[in-house]
C-alpha positions in Angstrom: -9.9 -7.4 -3.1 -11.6 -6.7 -6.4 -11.9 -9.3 -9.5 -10.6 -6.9 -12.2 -8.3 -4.8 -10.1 -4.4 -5.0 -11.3 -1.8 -7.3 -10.2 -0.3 -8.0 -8.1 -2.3 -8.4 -4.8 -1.9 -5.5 -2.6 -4.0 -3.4 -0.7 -4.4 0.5 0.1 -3.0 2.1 3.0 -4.5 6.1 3.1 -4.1 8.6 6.2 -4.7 11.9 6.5 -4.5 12.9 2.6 -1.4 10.0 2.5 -1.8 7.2 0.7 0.5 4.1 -0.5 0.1 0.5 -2.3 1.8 -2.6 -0.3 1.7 -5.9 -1.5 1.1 -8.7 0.9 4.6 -9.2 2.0 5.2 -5.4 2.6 6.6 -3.9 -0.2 5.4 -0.2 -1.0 4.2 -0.6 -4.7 3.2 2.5 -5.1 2.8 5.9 -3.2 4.5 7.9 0.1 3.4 6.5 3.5 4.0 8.3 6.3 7.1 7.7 8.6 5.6 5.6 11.2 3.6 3.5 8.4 7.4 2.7 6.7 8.0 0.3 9.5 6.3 -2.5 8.0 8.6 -3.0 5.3 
């Protein structure tokens, strides 16, 4: 985690040019994971 980076907490998920935002309780914030990374909602 960074100091100045935006709220809320999350971190970045990236694969094979995919790439998604999740916040610690598994909600995509931003982005299109792949199908077998959606599980984790």
């Amino acid at each position: 985690m960074y100091f100045n980076d935006h709220n809320p907490p999350h971190f970045h998920a990236k694969y094979s040019g995919y790439e998604a935002l999740f916040s610690f309780d598994g909600q995509i914030i931003e982005g299109e994971p792949l199908n077998y990374i959606a599980p984790l909602e």
